[in-house]
ZAPA-679830 format. One record per residue (C-alpha): residue in one letter; x, y, z. Coordinates in Angstrom, 1 decimal, decimal comma. Layout:
BEGIN
[atom a; [X; Y; Z]],
...
***
This chain:
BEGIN
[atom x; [-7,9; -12,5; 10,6]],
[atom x; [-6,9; -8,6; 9,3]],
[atom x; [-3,2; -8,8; 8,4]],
[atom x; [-1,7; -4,8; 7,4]],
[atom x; [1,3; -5,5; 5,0]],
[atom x; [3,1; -2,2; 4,5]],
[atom x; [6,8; -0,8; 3,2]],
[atom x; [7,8; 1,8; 1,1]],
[atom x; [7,6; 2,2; -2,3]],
[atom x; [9,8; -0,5; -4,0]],
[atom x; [10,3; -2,6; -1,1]],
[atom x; [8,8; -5,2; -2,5]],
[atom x; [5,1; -5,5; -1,3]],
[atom x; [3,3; -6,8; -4,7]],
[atom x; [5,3; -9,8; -4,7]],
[atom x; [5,3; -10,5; -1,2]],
[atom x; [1,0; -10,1; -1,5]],
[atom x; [1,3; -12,3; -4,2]],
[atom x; [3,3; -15,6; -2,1]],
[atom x; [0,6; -15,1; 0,4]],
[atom x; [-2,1; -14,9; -1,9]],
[atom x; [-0,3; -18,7; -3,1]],
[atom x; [-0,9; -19,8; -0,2]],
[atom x; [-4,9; -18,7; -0,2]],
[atom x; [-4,5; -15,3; 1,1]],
[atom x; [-7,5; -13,0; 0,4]],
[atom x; [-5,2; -10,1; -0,3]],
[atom x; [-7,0; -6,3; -0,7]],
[atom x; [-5,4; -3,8; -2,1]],
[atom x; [-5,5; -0,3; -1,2]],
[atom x; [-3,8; 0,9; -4,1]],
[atom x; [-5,8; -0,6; -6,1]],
[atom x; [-9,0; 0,6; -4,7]],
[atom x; [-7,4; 4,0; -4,9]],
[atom x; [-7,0; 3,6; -8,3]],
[atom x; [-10,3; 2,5; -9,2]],
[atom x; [-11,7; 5,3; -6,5]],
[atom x; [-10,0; 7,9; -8,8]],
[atom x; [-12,5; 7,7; -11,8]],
[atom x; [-15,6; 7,5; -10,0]],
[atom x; [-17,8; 10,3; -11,4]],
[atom x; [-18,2; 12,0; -7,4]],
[atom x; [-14,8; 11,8; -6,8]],
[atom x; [-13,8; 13,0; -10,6]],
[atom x; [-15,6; 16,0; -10,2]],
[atom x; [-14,0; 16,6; -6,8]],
[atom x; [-10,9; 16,4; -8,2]],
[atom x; [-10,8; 18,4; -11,0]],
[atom x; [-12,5; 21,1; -9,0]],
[atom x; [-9,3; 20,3; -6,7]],
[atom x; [-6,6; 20,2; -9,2]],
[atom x; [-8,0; 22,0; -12,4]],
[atom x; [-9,5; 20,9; -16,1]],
[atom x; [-5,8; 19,3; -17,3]],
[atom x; [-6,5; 16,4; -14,3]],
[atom x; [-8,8; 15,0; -15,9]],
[atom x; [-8,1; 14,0; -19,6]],
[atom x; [-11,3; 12,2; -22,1]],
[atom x; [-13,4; 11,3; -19,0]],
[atom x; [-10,5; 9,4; -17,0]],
[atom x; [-8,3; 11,3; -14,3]],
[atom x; [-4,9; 12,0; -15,3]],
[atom x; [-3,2; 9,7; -12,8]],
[atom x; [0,5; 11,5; -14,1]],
[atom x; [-0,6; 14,7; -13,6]],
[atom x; [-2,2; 14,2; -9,9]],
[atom x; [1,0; 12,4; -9,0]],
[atom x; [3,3; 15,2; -10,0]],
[atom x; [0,9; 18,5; -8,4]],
[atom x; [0,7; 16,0; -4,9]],
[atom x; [4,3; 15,4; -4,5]],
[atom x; [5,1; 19,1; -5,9]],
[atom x; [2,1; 20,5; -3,2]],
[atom x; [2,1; 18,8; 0,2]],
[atom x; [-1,0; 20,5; 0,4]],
[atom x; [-2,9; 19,0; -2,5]],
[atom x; [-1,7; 15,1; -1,6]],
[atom x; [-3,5; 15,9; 1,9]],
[atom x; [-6,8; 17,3; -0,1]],
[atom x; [-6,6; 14,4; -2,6]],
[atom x; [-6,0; 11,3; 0,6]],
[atom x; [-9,0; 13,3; 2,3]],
[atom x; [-10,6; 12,9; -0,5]],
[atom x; [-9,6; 9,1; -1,3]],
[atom x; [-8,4; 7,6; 1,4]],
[atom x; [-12,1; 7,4; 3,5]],
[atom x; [-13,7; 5,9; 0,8]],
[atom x; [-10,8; 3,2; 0,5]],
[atom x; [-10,9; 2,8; 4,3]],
[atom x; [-14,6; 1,7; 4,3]],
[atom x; [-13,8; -0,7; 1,3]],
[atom x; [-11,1; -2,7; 3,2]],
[atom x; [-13,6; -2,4; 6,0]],
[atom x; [-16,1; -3,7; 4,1]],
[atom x; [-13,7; -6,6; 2,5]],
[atom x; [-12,7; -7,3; 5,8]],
[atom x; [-16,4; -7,5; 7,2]],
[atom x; [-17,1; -9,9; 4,7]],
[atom x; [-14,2; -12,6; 5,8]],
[atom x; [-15,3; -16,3; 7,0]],
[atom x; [-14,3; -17,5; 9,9]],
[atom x; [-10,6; -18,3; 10,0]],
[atom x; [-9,6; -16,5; 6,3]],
[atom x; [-6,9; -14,5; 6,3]],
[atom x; [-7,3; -11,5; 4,5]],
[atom x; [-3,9; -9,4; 4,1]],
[atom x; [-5,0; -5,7; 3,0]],
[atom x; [-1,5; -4,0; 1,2]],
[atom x; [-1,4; -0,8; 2,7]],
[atom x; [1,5; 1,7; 1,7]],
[atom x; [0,6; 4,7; 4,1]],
[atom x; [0,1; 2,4; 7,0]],
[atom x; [1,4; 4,3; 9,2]],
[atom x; [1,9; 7,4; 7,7]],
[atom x; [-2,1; 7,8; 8,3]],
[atom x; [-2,3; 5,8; 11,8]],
[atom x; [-4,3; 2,8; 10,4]],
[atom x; [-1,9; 0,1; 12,9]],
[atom x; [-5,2; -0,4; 15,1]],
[atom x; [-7,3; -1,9; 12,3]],
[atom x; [-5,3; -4,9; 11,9]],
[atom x; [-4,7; -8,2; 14,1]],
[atom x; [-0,9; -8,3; 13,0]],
[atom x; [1,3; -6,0; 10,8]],
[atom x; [3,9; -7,4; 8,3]],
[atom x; [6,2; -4,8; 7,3]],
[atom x; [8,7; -5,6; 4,2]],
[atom x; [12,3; -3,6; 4,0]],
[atom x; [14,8; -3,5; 1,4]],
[atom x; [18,1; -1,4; 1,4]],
[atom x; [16,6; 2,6; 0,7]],
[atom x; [18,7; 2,1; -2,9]],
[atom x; [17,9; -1,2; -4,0]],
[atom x; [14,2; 0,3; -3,5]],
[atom x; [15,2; 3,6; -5,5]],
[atom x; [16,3; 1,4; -8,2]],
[atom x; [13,4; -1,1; -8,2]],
[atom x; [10,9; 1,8; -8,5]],
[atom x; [13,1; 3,4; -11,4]],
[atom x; [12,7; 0,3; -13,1]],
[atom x; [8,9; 0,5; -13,1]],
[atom x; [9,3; 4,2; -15,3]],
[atom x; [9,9; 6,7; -12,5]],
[atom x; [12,3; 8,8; -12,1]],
[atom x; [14,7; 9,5; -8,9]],
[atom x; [13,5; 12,4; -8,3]],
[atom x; [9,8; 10,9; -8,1]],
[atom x; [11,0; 8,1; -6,2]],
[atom x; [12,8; 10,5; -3,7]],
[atom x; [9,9; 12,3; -3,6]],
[atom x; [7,9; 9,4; -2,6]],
[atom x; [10,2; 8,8; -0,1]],
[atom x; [9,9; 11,9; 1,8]],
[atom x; [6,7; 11,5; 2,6]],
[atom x; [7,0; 7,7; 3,9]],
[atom x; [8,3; 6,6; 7,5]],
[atom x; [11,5; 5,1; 7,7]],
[atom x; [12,3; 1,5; 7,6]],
[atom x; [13,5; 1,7; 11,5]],
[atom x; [9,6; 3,1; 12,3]],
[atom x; [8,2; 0,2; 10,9]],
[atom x; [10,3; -2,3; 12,4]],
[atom x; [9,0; -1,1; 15,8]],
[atom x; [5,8; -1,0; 15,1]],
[atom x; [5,3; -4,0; 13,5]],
[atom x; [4,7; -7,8; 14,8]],
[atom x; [6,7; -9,4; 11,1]],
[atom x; [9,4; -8,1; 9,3]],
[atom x; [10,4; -9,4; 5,8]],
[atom x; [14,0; -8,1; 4,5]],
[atom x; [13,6; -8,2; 0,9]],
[atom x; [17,2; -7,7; -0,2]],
[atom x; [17,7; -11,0; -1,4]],
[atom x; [16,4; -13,1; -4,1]],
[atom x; [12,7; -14,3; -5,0]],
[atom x; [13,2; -18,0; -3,2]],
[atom x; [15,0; -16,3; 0,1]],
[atom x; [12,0; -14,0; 0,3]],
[atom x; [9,0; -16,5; -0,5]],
[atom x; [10,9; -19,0; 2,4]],
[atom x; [10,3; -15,6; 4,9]],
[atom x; [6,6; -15,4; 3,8]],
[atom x; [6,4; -19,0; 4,7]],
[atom x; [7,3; -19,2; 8,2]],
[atom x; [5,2; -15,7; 8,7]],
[atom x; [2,1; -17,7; 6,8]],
[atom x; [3,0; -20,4; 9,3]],
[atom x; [2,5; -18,5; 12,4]],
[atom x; [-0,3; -16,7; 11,1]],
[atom x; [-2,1; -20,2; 10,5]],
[atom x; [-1,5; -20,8; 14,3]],
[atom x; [-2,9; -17,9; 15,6]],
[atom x; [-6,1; -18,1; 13,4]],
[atom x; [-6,7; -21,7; 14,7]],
[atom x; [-6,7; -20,0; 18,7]],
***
């Protein structure tokens, strides 16, 4: 079964990946492909022809540097995702191809649906938190509020993604509240895999 599991930045999706993974969960992550996709010697070149010498620092792209020129240039984040994003698409794909018979592999997607993925999955799991209990989570991690906002622009709203998708986890409580919500989802999601 191909489970999306999207939100915005600091809503909270690591953790909730991580209570599924508990509960045997193959979980796939896109940013983390993404990452690993960005110092790949094709895609280096690509990108420095892209962005210029200074993005890539001692053989390794200079993730800092990327992340400030996408979110100051609209047009270099959608050179950079046409550049990345395919080759973490067939990844998933590939994760996903690879799946045994009633696994339930959860790929963490942050752009969901900012980049019209919703058809590749059987269900989508959304997770939500109050817009600044997220600020402040993501501040916590080293950025500042004018990254995070920045992030933020370029994300759907929480009210998009509760339409489109089938589970919704509110993530503005504390750690047992929200691994009792991943629970019952996990419980459903047994049921449906044993059809």
């Amino acid at each position: 079964m191909r489970i999306g599991l999207t939100g915005g930045i600091g809503a909270g999706k690591s953790t909730v990946s991580a209570f599924f993974a508990k509960r045997g969960a193959k979980i796939i992550s896109s940013d983390a492909i993404a990452q690993e996709l960005l110092d790949r010697p094709d895609l280096q070149a690509e990108i420095g022809q892209i962005f210029g010498e200074q993005s890539i620092e001692n053989g390794k792209t200079n993730r800092k540097y990327l992340s400030e020129q996408v979110f100051l240039e609209p047009d270099l984040r959608l050179k950079l995702e046409s550049l990345i994003h395919p080759e973490v698409r067939l990844r998933v794909n590939q994760e996903f191809e690879a799946l045994q018979p009633g696994e339930i592999a959860i790929n963490e997607v942050p752009l969901l649906f900012e980049v019209g993925l919703e058809k590749n999955y059987d269900f989508i799991i959304s997770v939500i938190a109050e817009k600044e209990l997220r600020i402040q989570r993501a501040m916590s991690r080293g950025l500042t509020r004018a990254d995070v906002v920045a992030r933020l622009s370029v994300q759907v709203l929480d009210e998009e993604r509760i339409a489109k998708s089938d589970f919704i986890i509110k993530n503005d409580g504390d750690l047992t509240e929200l691994e009792s919500q991943v629970e019952a989802i996990w419980q459903q999601l047994l049921t449906s895999v044993q059809k």
